[in-house]
PDB file of N, CA, C and O in Angstrom:
ATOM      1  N   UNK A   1       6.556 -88.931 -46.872  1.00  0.00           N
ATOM      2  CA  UNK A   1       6.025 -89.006 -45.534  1.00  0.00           C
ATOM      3  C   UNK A   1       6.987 -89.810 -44.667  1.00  0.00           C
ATOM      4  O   UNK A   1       7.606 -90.792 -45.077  1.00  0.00           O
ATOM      5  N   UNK A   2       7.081 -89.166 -43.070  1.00  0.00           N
ATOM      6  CA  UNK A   2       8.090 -90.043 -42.747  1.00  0.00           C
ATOM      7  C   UNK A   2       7.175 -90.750 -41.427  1.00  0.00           C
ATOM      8  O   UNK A   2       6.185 -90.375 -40.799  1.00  0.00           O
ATOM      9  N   UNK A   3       8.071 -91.981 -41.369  1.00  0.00           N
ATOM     10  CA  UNK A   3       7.448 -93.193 -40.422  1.00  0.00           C
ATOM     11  C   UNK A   3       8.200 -93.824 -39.653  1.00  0.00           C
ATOM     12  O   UNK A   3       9.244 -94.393 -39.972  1.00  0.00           O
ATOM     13  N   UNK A   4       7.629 -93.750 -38.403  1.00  0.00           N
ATOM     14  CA  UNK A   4       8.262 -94.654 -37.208  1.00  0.00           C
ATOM     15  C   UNK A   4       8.507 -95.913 -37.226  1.00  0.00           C
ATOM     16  O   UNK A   4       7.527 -96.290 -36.583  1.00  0.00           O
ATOM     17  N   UNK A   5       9.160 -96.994 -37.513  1.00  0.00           N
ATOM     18  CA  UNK A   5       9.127 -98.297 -37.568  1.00  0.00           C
ATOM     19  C   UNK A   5       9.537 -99.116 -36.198  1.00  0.00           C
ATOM     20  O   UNK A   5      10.686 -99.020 -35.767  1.00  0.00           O
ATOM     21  N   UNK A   6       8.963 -99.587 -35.811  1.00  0.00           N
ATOM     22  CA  UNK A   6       9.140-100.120 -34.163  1.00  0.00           C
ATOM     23  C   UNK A   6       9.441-101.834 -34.761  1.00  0.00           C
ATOM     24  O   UNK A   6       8.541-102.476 -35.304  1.00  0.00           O
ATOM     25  N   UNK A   7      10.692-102.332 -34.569  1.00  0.00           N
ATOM     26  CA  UNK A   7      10.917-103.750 -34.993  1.00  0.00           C
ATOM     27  C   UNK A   7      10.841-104.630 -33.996  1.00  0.00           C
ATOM     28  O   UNK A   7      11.868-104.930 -33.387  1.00  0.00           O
ATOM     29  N   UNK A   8       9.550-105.219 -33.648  1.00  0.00           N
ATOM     30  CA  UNK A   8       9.630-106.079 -32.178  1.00  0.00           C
ATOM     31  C   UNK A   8      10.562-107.533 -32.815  1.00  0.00           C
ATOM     32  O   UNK A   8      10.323-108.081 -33.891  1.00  0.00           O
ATOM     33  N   UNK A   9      11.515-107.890 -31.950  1.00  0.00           N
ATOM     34  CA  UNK A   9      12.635-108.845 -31.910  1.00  0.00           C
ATOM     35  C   UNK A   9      12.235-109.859 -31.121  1.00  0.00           C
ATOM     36  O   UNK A   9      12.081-109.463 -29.965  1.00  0.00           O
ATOM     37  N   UNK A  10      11.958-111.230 -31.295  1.00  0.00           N
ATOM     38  CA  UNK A  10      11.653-112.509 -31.073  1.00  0.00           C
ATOM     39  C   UNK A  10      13.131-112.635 -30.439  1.00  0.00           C
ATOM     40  O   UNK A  10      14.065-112.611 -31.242  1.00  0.00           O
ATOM     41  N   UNK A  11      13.450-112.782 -28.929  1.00  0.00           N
ATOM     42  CA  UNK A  11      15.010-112.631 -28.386  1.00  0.00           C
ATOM     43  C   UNK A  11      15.771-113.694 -28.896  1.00  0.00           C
ATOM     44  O   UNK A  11      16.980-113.512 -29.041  1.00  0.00           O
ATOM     45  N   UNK A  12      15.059-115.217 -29.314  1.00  0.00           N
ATOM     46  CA  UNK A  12      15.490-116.369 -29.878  1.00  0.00           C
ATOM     47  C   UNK A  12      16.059-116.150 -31.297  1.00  0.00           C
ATOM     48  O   UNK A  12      16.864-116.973 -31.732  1.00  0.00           O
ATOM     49  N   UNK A  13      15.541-114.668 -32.340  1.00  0.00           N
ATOM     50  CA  UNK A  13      15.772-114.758 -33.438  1.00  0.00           C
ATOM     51  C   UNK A  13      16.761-112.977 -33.801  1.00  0.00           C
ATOM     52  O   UNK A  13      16.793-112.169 -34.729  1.00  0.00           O
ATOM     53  N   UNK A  14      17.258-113.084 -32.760  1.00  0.00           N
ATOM     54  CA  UNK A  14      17.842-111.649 -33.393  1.00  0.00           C
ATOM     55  C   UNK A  14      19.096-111.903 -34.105  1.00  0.00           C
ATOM     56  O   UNK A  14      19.582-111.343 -35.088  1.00  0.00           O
ATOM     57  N   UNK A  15      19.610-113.118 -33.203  1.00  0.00           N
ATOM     58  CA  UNK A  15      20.948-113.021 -34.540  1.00  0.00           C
ATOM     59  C   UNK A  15      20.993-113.881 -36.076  1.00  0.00           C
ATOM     60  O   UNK A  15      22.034-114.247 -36.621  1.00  0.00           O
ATOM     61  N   UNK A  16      19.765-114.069 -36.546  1.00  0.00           N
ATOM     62  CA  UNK A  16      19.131-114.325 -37.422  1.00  0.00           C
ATOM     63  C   UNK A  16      18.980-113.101 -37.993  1.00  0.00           C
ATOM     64  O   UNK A  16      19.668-112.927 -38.999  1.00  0.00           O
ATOM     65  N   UNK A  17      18.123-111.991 -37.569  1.00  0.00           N
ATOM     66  CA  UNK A  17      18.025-110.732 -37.955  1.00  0.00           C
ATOM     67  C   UNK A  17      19.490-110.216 -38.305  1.00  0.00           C
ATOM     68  O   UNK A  17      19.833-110.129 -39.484  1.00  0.00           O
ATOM     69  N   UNK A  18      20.153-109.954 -37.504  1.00  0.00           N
ATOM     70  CA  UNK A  18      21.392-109.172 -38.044  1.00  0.00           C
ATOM     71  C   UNK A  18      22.074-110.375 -38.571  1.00  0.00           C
ATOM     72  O   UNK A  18      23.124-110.095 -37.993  1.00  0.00           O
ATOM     73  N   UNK A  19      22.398-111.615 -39.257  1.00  0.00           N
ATOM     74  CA  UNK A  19      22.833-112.417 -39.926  1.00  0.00           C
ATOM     75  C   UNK A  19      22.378-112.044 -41.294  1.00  0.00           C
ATOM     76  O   UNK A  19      23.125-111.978 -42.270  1.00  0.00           O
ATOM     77  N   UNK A  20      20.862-111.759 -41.295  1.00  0.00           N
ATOM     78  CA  UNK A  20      20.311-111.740 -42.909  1.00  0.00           C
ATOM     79  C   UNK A  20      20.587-110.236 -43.595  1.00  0.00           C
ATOM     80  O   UNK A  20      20.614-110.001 -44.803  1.00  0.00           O
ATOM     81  N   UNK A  21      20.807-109.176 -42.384  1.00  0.00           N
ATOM     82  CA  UNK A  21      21.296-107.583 -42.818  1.00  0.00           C
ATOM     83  C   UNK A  21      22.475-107.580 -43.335  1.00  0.00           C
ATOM     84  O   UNK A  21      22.846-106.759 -44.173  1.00  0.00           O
ATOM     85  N   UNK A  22      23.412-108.838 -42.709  1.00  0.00           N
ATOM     86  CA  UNK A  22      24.659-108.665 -42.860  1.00  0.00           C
ATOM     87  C   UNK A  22      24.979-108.664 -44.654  1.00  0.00           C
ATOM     88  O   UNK A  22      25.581-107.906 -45.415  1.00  0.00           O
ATOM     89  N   UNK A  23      24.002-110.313 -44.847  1.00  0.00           N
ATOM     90  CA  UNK A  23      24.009-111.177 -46.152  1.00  0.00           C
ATOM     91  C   UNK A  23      23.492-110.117 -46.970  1.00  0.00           C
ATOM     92  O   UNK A  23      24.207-109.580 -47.816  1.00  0.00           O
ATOM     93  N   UNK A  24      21.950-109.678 -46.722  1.00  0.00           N
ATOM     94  CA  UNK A  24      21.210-109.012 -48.095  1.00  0.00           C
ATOM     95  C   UNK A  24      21.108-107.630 -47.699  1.00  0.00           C
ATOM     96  O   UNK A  24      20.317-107.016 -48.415  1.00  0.00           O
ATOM     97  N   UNK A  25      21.831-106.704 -46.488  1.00  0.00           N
ATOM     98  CA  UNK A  25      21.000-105.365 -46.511  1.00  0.00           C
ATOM     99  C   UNK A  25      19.785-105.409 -45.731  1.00  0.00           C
ATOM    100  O   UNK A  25      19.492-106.216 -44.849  1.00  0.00           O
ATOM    101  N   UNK A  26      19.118-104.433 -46.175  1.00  0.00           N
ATOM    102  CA  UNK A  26      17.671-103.710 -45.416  1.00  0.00           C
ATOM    103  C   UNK A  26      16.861-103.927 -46.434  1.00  0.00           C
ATOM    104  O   UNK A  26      15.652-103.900 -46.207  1.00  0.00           O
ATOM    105  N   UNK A  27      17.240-104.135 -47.501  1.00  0.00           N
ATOM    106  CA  UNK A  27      16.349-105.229 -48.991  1.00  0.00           C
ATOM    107  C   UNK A  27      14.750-104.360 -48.599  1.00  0.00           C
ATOM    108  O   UNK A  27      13.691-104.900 -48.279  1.00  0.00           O
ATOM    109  N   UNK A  28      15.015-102.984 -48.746  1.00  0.00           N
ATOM    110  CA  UNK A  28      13.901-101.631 -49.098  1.00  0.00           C
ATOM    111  C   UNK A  28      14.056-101.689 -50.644  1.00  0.00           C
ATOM    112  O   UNK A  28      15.024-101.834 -51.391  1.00  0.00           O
ATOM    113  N   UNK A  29      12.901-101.541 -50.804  1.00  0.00           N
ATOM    114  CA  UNK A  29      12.784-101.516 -52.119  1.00  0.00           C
ATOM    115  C   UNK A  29      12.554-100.240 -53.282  1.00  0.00           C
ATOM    116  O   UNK A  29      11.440 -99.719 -53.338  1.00  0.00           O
ATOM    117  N   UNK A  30      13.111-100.001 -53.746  1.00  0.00           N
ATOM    118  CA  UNK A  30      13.336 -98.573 -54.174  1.00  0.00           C
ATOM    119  C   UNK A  30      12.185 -97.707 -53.821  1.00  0.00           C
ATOM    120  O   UNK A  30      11.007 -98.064 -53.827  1.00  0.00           O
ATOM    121  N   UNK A  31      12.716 -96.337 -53.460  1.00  0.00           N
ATOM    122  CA  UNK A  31      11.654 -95.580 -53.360  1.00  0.00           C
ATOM    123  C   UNK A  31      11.348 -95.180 -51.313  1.00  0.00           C
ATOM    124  O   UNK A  31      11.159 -94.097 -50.760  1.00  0.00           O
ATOM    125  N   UNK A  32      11.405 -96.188 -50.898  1.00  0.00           N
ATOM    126  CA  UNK A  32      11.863 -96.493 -48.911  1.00  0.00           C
ATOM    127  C   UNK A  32      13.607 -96.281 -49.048  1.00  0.00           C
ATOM    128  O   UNK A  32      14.568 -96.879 -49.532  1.00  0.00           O
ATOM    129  N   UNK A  33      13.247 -94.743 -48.117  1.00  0.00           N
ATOM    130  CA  UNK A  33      14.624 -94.313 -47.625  1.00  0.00           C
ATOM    131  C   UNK A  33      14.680 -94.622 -46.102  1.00  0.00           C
ATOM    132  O   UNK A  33      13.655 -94.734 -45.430  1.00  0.00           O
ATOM    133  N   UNK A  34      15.643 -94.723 -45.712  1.00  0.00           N
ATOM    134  CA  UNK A  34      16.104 -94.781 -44.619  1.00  0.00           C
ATOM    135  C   UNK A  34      16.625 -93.406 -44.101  1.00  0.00           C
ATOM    136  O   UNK A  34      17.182 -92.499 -44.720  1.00  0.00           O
ATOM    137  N   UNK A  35      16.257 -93.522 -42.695  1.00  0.00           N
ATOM    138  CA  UNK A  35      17.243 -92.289 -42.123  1.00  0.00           C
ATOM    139  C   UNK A  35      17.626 -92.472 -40.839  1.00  0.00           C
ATOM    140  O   UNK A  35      18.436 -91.580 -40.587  1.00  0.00           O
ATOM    141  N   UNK A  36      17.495 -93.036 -40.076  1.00  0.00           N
ATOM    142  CA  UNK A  36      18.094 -93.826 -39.219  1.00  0.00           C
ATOM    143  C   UNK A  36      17.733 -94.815 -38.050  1.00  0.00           C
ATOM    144  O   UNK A  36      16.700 -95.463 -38.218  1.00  0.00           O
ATOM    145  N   UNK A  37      18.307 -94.983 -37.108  1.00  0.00           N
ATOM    146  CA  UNK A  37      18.002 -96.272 -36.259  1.00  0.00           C
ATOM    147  C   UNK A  37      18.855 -96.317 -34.909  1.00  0.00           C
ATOM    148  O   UNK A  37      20.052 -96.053 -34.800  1.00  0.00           O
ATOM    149  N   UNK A  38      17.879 -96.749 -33.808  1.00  0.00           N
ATOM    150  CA  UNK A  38      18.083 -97.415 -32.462  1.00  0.00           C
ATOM    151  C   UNK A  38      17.749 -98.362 -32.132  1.00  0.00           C
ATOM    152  O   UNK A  38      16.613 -98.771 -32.369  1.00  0.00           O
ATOM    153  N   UNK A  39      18.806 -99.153 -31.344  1.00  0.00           N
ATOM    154  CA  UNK A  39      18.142-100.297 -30.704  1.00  0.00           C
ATOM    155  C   UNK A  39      18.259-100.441 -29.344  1.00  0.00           C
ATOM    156  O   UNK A  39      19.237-100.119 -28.669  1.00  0.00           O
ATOM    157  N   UNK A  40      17.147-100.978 -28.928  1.00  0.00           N
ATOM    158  CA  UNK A  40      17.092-100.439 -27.852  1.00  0.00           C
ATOM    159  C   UNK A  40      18.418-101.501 -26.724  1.00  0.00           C
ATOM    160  O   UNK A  40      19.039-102.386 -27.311  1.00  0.00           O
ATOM    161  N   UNK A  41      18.621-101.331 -25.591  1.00  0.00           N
ATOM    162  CA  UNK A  41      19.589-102.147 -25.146  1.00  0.00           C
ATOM    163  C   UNK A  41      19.570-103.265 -24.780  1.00  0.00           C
ATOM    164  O   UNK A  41      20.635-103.862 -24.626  1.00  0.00           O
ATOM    165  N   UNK A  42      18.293-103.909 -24.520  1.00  0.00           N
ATOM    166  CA  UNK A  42      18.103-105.285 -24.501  1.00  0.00           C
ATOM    167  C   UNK A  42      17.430-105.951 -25.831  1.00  0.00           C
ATOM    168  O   UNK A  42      16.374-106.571 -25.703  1.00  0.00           O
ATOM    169  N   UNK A  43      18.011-105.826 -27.031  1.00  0.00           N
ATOM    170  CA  UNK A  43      17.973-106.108 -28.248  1.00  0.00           C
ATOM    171  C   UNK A  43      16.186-106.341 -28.490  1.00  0.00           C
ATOM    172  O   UNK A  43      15.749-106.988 -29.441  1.00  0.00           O
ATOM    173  N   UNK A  44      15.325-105.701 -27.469  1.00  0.00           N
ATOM    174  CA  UNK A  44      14.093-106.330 -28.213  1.00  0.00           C
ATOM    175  C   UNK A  44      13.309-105.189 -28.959  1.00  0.00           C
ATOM    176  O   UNK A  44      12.096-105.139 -29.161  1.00  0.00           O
ATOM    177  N   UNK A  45      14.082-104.466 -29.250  1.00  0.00           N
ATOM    178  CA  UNK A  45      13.288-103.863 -30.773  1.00  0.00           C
ATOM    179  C   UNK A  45      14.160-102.646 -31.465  1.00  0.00           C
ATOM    180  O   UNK A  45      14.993-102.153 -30.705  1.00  0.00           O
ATOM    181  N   UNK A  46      14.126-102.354 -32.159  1.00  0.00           N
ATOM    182  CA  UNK A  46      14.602-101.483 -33.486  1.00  0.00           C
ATOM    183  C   UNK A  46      13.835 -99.963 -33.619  1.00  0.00           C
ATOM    184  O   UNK A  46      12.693 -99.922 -34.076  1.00  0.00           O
ATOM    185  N   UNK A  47      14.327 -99.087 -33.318  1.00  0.00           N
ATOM    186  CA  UNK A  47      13.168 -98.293 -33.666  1.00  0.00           C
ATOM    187  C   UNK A  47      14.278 -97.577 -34.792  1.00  0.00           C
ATOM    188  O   UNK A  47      15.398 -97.097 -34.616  1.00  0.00           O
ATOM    189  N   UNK A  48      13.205 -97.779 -36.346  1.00  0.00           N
ATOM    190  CA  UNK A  48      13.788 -96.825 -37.578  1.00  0.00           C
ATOM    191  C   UNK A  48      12.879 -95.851 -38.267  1.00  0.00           C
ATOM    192  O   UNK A  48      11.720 -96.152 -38.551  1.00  0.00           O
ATOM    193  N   UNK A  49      13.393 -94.714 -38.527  1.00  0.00           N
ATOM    194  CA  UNK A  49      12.877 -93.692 -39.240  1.00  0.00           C
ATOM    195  C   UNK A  49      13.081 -93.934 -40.777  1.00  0.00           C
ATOM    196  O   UNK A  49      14.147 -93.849 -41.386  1.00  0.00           O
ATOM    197  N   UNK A  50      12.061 -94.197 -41.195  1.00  0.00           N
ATOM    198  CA  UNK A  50      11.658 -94.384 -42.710  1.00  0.00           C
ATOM    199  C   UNK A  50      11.250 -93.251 -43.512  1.00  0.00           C
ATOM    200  O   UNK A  50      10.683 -92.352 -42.891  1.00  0.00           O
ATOM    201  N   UNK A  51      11.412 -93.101 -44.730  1.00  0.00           N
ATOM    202  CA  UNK A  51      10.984 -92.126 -45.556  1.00  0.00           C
ATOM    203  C   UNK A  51      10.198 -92.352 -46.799  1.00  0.00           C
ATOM    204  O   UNK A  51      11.009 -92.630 -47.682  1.00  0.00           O
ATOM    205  N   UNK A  52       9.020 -92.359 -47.252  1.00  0.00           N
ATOM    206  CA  UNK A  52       8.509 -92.981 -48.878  1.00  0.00           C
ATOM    207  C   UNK A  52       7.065 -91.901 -48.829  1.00  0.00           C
ATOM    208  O   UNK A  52       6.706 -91.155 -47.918  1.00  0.00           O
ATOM    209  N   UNK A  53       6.460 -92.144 -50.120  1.00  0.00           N
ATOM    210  CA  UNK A  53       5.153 -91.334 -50.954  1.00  0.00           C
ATOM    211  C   UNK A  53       4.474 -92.483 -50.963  1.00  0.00           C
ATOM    212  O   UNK A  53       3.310 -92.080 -50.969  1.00  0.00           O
ATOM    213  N   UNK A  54       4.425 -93.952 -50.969  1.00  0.00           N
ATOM    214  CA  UNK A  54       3.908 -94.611 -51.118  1.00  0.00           C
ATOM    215  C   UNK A  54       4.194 -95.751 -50.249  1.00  0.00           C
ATOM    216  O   UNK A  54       5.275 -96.320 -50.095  1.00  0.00           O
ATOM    217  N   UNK A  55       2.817 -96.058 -49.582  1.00  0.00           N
ATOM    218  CA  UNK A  55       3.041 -96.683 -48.338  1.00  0.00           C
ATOM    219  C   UNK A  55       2.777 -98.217 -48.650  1.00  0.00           C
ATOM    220  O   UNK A  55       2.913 -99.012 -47.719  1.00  0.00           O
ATOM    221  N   UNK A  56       2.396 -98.694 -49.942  1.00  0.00           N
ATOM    222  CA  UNK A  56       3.067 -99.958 -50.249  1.00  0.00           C
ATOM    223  C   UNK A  56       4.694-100.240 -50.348  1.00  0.00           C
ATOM    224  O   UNK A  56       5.340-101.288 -50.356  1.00  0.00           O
ATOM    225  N   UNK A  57       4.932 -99.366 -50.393  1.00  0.00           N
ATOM    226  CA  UNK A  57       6.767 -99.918 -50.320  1.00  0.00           C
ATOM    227  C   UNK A  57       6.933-100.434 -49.363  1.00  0.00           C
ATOM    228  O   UNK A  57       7.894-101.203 -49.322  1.00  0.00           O
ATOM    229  N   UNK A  58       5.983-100.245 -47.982  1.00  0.00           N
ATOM    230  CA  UNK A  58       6.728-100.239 -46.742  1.00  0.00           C
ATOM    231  C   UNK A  58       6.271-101.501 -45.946  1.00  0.00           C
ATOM    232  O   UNK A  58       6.750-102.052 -44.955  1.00  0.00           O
ATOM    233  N   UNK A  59       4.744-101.876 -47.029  1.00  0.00           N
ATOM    234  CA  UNK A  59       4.333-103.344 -47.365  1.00  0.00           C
ATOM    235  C   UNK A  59       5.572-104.272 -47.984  1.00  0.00           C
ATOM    236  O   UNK A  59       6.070-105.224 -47.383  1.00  0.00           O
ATOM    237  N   UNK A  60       5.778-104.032 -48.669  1.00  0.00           N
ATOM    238  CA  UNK A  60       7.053-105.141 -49.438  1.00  0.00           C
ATOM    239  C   UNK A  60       7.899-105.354 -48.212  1.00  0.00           C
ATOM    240  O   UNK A  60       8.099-106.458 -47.707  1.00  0.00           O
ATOM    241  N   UNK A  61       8.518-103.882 -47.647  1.00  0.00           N
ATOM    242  CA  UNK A  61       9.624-104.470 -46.983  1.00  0.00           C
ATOM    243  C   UNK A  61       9.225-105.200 -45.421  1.00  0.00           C
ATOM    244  O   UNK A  61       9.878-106.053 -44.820  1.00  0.00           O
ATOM    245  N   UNK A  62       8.073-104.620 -45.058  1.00  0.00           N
ATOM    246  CA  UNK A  62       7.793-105.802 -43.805  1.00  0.00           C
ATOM    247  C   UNK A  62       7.396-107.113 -44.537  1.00  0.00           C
ATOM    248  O   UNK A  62       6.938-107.952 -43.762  1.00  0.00           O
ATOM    249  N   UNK A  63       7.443-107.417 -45.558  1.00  0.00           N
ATOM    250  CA  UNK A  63       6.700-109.072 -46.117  1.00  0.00           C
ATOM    251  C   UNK A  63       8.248-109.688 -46.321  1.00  0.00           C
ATOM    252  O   UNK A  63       8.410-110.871 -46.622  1.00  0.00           O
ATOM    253  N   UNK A  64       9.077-109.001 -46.176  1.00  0.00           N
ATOM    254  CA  UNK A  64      10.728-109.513 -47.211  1.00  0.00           C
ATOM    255  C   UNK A  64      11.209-109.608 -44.971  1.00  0.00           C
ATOM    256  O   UNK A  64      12.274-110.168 -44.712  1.00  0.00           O
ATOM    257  N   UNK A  65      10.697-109.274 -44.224  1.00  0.00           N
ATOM    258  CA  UNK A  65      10.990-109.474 -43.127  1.00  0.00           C
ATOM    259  C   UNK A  65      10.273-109.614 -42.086  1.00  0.00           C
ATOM    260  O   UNK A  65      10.532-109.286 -40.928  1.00  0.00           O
ATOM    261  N   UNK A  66       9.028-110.290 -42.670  1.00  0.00           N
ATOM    262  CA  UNK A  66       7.696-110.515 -41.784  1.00  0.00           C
ATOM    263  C   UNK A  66       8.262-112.005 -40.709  1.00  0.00           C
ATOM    264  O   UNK A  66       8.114-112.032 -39.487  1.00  0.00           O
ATOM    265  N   UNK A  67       9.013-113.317 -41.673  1.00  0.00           N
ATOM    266  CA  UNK A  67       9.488-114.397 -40.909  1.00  0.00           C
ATOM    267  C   UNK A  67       9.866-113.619 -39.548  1.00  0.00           C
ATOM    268  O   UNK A  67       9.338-113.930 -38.480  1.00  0.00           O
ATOM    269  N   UNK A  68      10.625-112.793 -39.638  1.00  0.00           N
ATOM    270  CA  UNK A  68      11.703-112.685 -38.147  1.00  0.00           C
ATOM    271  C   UNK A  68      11.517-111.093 -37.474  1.00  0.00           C
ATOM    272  O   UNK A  68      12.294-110.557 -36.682  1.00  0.00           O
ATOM    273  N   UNK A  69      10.629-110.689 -37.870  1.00  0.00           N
ATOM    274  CA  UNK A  69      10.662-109.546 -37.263  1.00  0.00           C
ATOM    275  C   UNK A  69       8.702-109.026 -36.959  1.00  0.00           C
ATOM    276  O   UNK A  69       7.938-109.342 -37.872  1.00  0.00           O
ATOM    277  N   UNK A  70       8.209-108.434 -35.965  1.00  0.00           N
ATOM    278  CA  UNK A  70       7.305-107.972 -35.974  1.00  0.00           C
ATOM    279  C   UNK A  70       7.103-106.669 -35.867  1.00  0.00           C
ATOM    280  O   UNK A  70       7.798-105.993 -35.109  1.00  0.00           O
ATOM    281  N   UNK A  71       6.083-106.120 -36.643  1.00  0.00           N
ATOM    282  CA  UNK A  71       6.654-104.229 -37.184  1.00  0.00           C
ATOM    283  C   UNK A  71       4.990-103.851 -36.333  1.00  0.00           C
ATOM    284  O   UNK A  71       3.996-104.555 -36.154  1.00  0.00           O
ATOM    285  N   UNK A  72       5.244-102.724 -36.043  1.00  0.00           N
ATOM    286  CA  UNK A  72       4.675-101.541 -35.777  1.00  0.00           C
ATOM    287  C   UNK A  72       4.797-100.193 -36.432  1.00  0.00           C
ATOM    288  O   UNK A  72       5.698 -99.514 -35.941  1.00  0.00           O
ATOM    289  N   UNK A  73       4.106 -99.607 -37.446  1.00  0.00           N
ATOM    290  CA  UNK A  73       4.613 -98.237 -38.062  1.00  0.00           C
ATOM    291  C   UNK A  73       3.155 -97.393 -37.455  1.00  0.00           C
ATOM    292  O   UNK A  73       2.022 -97.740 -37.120  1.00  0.00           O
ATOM    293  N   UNK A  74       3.961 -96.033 -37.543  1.00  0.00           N
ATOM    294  CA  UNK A  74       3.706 -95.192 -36.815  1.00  0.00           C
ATOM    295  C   UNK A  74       3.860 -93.955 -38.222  1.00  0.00           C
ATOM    296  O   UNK A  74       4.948 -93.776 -38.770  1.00  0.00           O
ATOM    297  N   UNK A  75       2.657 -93.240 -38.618  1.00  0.00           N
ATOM    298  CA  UNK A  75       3.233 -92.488 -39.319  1.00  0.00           C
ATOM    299  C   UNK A  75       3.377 -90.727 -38.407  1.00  0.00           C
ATOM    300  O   UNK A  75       2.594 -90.135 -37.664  1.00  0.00           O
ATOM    301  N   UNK A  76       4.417 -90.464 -38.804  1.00  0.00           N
ATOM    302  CA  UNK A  76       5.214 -88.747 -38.125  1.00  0.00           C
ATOM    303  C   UNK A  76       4.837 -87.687 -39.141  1.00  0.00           C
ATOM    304  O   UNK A  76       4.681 -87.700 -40.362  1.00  0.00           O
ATOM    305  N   UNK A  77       4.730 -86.604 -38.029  1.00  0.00           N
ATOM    306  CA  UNK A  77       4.882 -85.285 -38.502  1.00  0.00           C
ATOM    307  C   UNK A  77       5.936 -84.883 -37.661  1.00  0.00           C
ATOM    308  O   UNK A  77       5.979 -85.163 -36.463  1.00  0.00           O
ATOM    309  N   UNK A  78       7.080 -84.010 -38.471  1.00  0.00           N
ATOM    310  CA  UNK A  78       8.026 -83.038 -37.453  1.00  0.00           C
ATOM    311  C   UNK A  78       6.999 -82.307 -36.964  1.00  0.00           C
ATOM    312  O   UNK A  78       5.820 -82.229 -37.308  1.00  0.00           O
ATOM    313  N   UNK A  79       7.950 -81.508 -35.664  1.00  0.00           N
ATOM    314  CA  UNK A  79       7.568 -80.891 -34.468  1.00  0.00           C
ATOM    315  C   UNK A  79       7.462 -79.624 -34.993  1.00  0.00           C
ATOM    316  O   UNK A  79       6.730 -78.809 -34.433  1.00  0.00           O
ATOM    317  N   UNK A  80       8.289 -79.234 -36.316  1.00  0.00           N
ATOM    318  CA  UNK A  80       7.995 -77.431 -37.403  1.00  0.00           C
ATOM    319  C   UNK A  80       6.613 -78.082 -37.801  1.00  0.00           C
ATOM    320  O   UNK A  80       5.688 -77.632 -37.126  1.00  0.00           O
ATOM    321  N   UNK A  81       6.242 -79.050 -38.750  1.00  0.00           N
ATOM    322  CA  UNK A  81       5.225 -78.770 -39.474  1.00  0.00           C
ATOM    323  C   UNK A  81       4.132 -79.049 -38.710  1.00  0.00           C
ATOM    324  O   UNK A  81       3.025 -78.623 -39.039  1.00  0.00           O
ATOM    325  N   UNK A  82       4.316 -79.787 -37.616  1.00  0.00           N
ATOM    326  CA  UNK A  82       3.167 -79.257 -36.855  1.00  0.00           C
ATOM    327  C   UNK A  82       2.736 -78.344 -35.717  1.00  0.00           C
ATOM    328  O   UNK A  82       1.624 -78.209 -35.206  1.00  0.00           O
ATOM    329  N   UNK A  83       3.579 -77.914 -35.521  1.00  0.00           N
ATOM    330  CA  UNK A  83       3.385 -76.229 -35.034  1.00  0.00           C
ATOM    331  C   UNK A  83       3.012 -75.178 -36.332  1.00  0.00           C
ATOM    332  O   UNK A  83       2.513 -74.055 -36.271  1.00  0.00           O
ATOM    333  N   UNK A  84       3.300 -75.703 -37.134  1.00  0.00           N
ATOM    334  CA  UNK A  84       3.348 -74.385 -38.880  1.00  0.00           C
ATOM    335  C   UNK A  84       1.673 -74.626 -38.469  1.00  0.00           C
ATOM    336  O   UNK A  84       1.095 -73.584 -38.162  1.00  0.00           O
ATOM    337  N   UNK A  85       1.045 -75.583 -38.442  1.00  0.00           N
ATOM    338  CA  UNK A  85      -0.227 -76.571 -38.815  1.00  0.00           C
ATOM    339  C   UNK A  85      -1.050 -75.619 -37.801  1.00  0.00           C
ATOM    340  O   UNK A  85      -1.932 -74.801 -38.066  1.00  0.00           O
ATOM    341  N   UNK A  86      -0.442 -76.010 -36.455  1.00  0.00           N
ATOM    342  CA  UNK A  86      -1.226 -75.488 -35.685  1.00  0.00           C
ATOM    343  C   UNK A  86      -1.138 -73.786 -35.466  1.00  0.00           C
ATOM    344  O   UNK A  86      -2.083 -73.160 -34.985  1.00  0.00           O
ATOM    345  N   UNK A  87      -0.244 -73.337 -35.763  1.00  0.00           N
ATOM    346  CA  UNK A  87       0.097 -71.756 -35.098  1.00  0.00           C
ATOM    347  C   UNK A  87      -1.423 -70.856 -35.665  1.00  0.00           C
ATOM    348  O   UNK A  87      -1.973 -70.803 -36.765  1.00  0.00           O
ATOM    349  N   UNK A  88      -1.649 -70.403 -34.702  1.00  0.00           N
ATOM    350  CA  UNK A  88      -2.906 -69.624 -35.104  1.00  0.00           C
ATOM    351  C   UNK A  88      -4.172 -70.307 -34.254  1.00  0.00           C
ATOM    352  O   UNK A  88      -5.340 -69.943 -34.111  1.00  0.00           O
ATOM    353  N   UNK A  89      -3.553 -71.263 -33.837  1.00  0.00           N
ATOM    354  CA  UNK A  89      -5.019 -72.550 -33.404  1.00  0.00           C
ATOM    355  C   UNK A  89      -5.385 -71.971 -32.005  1.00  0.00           C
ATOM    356  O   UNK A  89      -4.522 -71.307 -31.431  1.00  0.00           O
ATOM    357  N   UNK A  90      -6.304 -72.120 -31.553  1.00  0.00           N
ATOM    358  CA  UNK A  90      -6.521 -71.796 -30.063  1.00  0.00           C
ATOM    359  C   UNK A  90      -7.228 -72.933 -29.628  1.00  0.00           C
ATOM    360  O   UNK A  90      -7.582 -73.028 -28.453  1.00  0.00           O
TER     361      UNK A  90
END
């Protein structure tokens, strides 16, 4: 299943944030794929596309970055499978 991750950025702590990516990674824990990422231009949030079957993974990794970051997930459907979903619908 894939998921929106919205990373709200504390403006006092972002280069804390990219200090600890630098050191340990995105420290996902097997199983949470990544697929990619924006930020927005006044550094106050992250928006990443996540990938996992199990939505405790995605627990671990906001707790391994709960100090410095505040999350919002959003879970997605592509724009095929939900037209596949709906086609026929009136």
């Amino acid at each position: 299943m894939l998921f929106m991750v919205i990373e709200h950025f504390d403006q006092g702590r972002v280069k804390d944030v990219y200090a600890r990516f630098a050191e340990r990674g995105r420290m996902a824990p097997d199983g949470l794929r990544y697929a990619d990422s924006w930020v927005a231009a006044d550094l106050s949030r992250c928006f990443q596309v996540m990938e996992c079957d199990d939505i405790t993974l995605l627990q671990q990794w906001v707790l391994a970055w709960g100090d410095l970051v505040r999350f919002e997930i959003v879970p997605l459907a592509t724009s095929k499978a939900t037209a596949a979903a709906l086609s026929g619908q009136t």
